[in-house]
DSSP file (Angstrom, degrees, kcal/mol; ACC not computed):
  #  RESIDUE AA STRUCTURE BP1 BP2  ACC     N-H-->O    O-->H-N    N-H-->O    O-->H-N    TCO  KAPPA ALPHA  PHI   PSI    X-CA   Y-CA   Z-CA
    1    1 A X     >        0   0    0      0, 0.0     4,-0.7     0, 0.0     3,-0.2   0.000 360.0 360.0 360.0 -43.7   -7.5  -15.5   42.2
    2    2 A X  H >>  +     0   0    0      1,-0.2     4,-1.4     2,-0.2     3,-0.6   0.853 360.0  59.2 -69.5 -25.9   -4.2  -17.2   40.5
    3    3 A X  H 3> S+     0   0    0      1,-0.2     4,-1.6     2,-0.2    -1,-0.2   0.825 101.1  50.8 -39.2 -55.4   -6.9  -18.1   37.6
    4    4 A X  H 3> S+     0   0    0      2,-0.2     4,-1.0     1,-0.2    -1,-0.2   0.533 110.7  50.0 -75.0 -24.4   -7.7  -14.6   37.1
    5    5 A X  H <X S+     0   0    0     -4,-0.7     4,-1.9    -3,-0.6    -2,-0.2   0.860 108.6  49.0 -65.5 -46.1   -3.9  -13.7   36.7
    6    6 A X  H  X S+     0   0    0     -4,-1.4     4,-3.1     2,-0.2    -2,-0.2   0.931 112.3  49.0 -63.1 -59.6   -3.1  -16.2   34.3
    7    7 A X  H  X S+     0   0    0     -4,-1.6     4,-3.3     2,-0.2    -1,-0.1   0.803 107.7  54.8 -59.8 -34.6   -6.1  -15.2   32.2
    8    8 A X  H  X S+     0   0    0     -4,-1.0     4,-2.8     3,-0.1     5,-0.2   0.987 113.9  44.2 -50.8 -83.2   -5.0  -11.3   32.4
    9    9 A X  H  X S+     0   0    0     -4,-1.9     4,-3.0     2,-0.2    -2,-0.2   0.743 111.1  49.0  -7.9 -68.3   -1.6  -12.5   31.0
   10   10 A X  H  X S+     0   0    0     -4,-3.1     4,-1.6     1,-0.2    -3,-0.2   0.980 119.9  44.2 -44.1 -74.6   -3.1  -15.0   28.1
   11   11 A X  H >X S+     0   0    0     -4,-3.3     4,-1.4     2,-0.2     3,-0.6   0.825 118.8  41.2 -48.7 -49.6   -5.5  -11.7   27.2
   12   12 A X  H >X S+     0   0    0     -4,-2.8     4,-1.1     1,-0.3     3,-0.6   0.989 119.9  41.8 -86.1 -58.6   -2.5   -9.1   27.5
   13   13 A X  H 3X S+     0   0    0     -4,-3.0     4,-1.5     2,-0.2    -1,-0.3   0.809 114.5  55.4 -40.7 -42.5    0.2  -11.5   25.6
   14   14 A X  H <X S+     0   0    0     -4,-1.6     4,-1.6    -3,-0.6    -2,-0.2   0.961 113.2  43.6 -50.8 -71.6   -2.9  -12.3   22.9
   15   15 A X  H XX S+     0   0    0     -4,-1.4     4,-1.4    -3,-0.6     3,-1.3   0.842 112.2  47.3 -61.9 -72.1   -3.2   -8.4   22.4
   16   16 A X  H 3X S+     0   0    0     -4,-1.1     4,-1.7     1,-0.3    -1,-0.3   0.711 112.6  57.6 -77.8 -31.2    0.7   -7.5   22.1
   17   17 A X  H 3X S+     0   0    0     -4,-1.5     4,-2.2    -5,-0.4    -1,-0.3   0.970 108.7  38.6 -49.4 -66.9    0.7  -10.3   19.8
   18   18 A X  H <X S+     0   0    0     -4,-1.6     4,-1.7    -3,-1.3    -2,-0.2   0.722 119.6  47.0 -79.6 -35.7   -2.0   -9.1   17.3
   19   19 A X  H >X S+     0   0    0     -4,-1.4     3,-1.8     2,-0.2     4,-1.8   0.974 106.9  57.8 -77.7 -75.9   -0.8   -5.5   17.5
   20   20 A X  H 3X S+     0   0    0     -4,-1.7     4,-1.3     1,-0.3    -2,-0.2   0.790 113.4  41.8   1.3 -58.6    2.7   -6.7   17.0
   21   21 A X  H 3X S+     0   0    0     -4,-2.2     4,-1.2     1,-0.2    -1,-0.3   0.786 107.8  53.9 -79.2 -28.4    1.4   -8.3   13.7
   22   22 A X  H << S+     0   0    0     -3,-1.8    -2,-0.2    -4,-1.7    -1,-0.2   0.709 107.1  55.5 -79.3 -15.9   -0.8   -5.6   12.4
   23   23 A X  H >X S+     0   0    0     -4,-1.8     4,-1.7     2,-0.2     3,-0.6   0.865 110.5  54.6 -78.7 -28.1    2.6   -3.0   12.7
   24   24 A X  H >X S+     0   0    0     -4,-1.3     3,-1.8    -5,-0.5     4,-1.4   0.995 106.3  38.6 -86.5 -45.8    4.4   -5.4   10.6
   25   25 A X  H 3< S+     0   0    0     -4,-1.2    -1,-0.3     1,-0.3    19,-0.2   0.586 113.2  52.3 -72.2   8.1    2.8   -5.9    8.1
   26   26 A X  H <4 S+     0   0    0     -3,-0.6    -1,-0.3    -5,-0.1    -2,-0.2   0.591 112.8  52.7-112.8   3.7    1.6   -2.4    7.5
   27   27 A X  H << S+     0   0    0     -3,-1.8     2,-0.3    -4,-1.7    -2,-0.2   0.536  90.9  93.4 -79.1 -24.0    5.3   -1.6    7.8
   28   28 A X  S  < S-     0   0    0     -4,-1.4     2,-0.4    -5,-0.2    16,-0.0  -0.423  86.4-110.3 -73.1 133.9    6.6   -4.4    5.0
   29   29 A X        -     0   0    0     -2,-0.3     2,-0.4    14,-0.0    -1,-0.1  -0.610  24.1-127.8 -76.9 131.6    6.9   -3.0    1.8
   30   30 A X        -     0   0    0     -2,-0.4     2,-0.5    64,-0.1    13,-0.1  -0.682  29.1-143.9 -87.5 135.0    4.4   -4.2   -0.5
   31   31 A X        -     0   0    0     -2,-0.4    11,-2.2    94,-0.0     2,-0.4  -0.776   2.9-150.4-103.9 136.7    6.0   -5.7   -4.3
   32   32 A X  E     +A   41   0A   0     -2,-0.5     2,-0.3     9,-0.2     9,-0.2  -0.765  17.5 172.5-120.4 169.7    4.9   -5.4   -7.4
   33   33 A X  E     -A   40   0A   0      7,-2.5     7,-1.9    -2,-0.4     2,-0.4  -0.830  23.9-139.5-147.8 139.8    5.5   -7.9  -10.0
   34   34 A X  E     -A   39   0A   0     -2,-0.3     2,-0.8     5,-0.2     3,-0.3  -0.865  19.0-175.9-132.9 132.9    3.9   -8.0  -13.4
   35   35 A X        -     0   0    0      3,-1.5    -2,-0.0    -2,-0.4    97,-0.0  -0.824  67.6 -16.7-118.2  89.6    3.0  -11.3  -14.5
   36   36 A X  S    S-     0   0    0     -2,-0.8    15,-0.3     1,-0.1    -1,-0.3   0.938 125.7 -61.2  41.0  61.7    1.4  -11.7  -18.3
   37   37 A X  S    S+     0   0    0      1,-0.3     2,-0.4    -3,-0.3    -1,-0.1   0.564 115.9 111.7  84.2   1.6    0.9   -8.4  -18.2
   38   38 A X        -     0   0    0     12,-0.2    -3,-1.5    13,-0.1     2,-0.4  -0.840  66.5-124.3-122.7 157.1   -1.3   -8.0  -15.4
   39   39 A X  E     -AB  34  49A   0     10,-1.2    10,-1.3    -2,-0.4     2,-0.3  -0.823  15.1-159.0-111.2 151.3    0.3   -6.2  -12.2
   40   40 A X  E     -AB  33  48A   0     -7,-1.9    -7,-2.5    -2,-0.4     2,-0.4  -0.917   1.4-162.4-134.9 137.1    0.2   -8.0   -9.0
   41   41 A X  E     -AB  32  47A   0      6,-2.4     6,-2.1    -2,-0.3    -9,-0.2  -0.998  25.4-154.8-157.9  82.1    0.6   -5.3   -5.9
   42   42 A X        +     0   0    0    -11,-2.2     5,-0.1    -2,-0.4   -10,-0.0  -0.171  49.2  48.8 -64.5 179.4    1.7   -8.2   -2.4
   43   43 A X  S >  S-     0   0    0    -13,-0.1     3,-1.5     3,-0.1    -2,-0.1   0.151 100.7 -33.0  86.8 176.1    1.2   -7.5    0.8
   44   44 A X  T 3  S+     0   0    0      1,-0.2     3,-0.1   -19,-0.2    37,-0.1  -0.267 132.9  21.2 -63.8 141.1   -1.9   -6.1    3.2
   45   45 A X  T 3  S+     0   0    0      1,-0.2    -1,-0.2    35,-0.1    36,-0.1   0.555 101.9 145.5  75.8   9.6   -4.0   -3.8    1.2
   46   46 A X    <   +     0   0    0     -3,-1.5     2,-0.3    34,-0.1    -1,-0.2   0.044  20.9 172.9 -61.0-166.9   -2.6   -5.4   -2.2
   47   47 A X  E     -B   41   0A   0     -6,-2.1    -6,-2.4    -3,-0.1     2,-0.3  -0.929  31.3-118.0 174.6 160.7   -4.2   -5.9   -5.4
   48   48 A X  E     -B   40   0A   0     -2,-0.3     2,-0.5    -8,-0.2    -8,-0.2  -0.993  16.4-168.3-132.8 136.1   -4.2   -6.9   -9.1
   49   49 A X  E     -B   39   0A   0    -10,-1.3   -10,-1.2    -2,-0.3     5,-0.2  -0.856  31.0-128.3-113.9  90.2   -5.2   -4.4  -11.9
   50   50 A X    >>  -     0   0    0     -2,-0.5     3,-1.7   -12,-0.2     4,-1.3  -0.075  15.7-113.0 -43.1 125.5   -5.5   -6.5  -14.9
   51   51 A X  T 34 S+     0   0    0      1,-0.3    -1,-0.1   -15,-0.3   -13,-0.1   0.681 118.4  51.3 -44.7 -30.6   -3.4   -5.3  -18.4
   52   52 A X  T 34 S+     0   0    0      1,-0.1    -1,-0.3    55,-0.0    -2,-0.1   0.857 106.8  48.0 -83.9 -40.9   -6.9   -4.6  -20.1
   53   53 A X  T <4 S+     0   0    0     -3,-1.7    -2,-0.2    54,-0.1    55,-0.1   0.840  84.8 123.6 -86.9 -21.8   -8.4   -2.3  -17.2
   54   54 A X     <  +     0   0    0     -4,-1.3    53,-0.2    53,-0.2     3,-0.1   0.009  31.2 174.1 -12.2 115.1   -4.6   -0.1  -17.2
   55   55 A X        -     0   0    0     51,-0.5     2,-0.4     1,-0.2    52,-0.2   0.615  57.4 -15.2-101.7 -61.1   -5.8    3.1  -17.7
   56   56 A X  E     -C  106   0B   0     50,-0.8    50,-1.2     2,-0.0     2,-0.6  -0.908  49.3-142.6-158.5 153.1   -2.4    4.9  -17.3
   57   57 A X  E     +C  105   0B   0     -2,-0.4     2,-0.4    48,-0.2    48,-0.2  -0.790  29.1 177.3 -83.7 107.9    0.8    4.3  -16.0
   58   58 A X  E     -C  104   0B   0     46,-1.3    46,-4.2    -2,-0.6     2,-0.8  -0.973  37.8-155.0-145.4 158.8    2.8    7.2  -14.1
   59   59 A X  E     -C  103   0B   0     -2,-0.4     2,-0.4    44,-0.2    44,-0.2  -0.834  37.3-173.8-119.8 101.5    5.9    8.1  -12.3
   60   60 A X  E     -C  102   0B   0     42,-1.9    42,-2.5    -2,-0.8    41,-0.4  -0.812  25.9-161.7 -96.3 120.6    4.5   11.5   -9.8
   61   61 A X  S    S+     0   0    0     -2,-0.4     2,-0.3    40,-0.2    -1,-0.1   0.867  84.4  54.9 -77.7 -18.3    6.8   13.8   -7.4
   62   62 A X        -     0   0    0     40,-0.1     2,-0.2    38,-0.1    40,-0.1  -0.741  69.1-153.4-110.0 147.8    3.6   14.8   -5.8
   63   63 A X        -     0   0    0     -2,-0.3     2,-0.2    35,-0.1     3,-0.0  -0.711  39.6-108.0 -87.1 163.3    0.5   12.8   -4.0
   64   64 A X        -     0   0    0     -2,-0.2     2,-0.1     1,-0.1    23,-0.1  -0.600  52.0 -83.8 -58.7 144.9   -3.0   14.8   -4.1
   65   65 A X        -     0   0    0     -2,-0.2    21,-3.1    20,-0.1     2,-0.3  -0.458  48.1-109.2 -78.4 158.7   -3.8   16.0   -0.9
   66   66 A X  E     -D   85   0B   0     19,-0.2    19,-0.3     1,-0.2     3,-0.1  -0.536  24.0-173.1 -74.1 116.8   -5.6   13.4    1.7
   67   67 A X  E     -     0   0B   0     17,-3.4     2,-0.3    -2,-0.3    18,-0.2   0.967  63.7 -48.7 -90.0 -62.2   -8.9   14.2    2.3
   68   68 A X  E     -D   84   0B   0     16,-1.1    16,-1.7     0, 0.0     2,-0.6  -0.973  55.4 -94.8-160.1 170.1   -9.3   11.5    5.1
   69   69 A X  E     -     0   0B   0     -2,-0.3    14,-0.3    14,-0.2     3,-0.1  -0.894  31.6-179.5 -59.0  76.4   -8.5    7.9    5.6
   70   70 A X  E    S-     0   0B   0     -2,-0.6     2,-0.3     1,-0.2    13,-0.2   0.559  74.7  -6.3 -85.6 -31.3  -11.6    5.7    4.8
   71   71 A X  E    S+D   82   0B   0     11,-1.2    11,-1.8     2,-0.0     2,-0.3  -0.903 102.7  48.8-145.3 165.5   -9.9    2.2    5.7
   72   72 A X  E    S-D   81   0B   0     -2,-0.3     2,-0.4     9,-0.3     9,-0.2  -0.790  76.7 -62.5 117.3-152.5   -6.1    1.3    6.7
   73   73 A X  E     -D   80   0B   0      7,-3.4     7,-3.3    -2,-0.3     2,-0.5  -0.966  26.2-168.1-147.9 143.9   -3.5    2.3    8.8
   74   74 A X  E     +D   79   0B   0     -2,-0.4     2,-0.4     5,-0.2     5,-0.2  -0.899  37.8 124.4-134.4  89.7   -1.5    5.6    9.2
   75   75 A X  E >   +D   78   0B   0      3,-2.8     3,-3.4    -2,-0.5    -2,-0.0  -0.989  63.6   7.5-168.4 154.9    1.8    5.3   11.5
   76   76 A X  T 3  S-     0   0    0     -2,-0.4    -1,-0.2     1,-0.3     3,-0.0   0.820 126.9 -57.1  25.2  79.0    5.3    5.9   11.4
   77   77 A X  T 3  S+     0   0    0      1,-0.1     2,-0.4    -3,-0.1    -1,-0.3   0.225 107.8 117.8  54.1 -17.4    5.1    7.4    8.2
   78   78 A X  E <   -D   75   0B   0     -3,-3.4    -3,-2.8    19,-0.0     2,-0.4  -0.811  39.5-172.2-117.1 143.4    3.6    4.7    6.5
   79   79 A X  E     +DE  74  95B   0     16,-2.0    16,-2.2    -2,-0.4     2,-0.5  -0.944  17.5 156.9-132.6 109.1    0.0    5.1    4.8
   80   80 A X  E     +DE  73  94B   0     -7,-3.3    -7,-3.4    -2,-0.4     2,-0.3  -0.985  42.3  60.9-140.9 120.7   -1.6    1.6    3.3
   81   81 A X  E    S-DE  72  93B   0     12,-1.2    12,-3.5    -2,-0.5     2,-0.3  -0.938  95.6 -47.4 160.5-163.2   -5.3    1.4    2.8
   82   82 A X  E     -DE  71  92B   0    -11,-1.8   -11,-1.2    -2,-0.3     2,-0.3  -0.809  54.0-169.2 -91.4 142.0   -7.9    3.2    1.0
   83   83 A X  E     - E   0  91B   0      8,-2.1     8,-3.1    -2,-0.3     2,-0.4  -0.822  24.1-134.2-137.0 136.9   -7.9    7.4    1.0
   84   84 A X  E     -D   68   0B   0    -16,-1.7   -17,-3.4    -2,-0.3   -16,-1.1  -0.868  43.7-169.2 -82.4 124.6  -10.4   10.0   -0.1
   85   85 A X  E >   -DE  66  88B   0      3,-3.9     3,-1.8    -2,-0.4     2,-0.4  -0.975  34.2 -82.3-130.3 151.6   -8.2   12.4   -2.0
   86   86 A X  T 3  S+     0   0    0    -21,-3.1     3,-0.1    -2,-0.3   -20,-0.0  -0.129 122.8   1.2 -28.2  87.3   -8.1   15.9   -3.7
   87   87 A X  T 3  S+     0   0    0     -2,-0.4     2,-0.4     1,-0.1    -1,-0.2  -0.116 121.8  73.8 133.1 -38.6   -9.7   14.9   -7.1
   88   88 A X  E <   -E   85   0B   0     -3,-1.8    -3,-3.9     1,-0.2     3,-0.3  -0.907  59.9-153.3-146.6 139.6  -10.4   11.0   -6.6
   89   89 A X  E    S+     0   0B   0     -2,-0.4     2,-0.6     1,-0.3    -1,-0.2   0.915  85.9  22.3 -72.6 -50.0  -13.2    9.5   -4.5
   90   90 A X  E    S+     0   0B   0     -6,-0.1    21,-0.9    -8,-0.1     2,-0.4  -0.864  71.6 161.7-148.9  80.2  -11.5    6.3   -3.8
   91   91 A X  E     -Ef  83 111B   0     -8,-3.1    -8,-2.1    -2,-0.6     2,-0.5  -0.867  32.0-131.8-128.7 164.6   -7.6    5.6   -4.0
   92   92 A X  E     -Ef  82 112B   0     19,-2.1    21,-2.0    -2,-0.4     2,-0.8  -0.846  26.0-167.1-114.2 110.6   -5.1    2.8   -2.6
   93   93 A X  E     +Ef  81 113B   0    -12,-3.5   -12,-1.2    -2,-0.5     2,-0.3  -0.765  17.6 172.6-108.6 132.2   -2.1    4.4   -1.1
   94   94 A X  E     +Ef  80 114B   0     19,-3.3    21,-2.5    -2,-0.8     2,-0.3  -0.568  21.2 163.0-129.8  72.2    1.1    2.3   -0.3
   95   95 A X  E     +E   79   0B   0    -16,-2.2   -16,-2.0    -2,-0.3    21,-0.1  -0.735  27.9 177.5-106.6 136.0    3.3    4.9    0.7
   96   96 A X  S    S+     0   0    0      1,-0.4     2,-0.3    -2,-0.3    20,-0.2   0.699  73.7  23.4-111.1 -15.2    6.3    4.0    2.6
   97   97 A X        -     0   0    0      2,-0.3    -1,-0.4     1,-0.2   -20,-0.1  -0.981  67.6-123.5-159.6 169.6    7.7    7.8    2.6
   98   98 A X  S    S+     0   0    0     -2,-0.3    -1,-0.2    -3,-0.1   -35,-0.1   0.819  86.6  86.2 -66.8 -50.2    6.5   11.3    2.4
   99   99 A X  S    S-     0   0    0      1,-0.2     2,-0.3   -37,-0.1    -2,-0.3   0.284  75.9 -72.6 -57.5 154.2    9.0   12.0   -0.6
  100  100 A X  S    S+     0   0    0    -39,-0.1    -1,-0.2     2,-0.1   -39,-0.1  -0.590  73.0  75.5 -92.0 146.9    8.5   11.5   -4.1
  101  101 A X        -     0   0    0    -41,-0.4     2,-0.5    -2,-0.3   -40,-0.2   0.310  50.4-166.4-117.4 147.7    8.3    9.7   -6.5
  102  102 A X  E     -C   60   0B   0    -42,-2.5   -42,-1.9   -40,-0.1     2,-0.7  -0.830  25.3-135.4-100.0 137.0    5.4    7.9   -6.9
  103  103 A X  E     -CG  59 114B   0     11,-2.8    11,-1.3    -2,-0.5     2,-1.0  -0.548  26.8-169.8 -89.4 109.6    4.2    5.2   -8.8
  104  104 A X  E     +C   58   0B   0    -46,-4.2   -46,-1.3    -2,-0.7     2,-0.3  -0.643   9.0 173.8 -91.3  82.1    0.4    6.2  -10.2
  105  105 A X  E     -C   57   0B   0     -2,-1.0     7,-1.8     7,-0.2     2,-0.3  -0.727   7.8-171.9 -71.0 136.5   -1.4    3.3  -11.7
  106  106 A X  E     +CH  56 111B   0    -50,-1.2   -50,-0.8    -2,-0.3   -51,-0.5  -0.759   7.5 176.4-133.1 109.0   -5.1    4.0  -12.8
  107  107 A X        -     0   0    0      3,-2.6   -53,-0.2    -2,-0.3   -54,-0.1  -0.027  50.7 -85.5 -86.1-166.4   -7.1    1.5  -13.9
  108  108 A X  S    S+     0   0    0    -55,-0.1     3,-0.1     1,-0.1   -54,-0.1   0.481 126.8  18.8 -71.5 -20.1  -10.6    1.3  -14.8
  109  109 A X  S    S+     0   0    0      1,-0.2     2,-0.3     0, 0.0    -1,-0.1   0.482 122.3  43.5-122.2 -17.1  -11.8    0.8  -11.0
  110  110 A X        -     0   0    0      2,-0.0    -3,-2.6   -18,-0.0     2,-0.5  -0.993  52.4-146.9-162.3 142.8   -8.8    2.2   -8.9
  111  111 A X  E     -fH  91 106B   0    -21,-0.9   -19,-2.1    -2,-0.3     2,-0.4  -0.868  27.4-175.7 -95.9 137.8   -6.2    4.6   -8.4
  112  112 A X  E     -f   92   0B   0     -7,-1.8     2,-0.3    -2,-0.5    -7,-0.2  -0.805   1.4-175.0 -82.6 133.9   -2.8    3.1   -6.7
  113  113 A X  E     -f   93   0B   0    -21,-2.0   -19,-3.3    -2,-0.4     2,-0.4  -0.887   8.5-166.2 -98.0 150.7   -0.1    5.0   -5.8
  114  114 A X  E     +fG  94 103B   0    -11,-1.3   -11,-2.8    -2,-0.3     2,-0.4  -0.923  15.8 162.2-129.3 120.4    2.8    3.7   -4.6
  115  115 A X        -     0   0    0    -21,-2.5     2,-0.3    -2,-0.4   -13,-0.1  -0.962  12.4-160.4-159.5 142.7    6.3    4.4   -2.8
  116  116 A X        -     0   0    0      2,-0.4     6,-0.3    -2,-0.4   -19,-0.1  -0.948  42.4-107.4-134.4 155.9    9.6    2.8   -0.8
  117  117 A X  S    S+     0   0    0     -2,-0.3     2,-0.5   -21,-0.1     3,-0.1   0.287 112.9  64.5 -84.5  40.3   11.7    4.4    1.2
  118  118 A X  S  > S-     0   0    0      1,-0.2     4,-0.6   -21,-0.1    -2,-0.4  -0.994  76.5-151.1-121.7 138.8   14.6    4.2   -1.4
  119  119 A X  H >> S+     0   0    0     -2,-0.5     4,-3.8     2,-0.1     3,-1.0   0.945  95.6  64.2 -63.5 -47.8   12.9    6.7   -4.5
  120  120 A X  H 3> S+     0   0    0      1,-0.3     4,-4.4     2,-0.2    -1,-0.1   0.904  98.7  46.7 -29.4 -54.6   15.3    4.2   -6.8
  121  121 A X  H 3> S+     0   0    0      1,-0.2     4,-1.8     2,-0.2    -1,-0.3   0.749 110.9  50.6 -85.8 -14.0   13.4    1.1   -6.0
  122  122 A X  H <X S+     0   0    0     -3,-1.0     4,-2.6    -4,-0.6    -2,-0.2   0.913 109.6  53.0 -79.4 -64.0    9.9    3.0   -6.6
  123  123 A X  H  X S+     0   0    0     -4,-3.8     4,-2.0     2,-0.2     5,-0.3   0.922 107.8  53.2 -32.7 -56.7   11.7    4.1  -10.2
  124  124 A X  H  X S+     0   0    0     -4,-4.4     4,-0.7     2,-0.2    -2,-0.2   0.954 106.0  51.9 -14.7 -80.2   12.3    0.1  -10.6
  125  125 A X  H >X S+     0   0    0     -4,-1.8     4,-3.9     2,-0.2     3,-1.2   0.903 109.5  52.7 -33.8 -60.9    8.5   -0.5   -9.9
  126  126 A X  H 3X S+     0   0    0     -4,-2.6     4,-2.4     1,-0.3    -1,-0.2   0.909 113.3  39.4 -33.3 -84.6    7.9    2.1  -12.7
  127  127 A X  H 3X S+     0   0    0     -4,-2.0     4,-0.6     2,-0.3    -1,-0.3   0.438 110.8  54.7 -62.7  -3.8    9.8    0.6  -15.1
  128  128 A X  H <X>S+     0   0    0     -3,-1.2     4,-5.6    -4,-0.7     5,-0.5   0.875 113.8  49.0 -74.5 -57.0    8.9   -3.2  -14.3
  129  129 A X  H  <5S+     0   0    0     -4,-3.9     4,-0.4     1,-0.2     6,-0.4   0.698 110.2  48.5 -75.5 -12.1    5.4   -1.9  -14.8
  130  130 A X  H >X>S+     0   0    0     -4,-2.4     5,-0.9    -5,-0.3     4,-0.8   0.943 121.8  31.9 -69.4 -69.1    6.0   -0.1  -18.2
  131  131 A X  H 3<5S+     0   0    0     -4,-0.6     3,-0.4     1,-0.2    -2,-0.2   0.866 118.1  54.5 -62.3 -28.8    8.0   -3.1  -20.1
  132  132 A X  T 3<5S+     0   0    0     -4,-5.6    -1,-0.2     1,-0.2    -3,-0.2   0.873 123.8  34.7 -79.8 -18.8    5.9   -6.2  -18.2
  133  133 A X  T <4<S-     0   0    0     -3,-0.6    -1,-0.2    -5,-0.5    -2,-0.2   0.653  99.3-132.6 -96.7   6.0    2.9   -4.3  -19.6
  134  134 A X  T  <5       0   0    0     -4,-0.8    -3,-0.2    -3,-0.4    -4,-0.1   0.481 360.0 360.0  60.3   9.8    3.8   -2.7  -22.9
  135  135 A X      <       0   0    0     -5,-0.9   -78,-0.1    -6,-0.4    -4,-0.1   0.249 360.0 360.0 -91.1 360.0    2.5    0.3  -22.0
């Protein structure tokens, strides 16, 4: 019987753990960095969109609306995974708050958009990714 306690415990603590770990890091703000010219997007649900596949670079007040989630995670405001949206089959949203602006990369294979919850530090992004890309 004390076996069977201990093991409830292990499982529950195992579980608070893993849930614990999946809020934070879909709660961390993801950075992006451009590095020769190719943008590097950290964190869960990142990516890198290579300087040649760039299709355009933009700075958005609005998202399309969300047609449904297809993978990722959707809490406490913050939406990082993949989305079916109004227009585009397939996009990667790393939004950290409802508000504008957002940063639209579209490459040759993927849509990004992108947001923190200071608008400033999303304007940053912008402008990292215009001058590290020449665009």
């Amino acid at each position: 019987m004390n076996r069977k306690k201990t093991d409830i415990r292990i499982t529950i603590g195992i579980l608070v753990a893993v849930i614990a770990a999946m809020v934070y890091l879909a709660v961390v703000e993801n950075q992006v960095e451009v590095v020769e010219g190719d943008i590097r997007i950290s964190g869960i649900y990142g990516t890198v969109i290579e300087k040649e596949d760039i299709v355009q670079v933009a700075l958005v007040e609005e998202l399309p609306r969300i047609q449904r989630r297809v993978n990722g995670a959707s809490y406490f405001g913050v939406k990082k995974g993949v989305y079916r949206m109004e227009g585009i089959e397939r996009a990667r949203l790393l939004i950290h708050s409802g508000n504008g602006p957002y940063l639209r990369i579209d490459s040759d294979d993927q849509v990004v958009f992108i947001n923190y919850r200071e608008s400033q530090k999303t304007m940053d992004a912008y402008n990292e990714v215009l001058s590290g890309t020449g665009l």
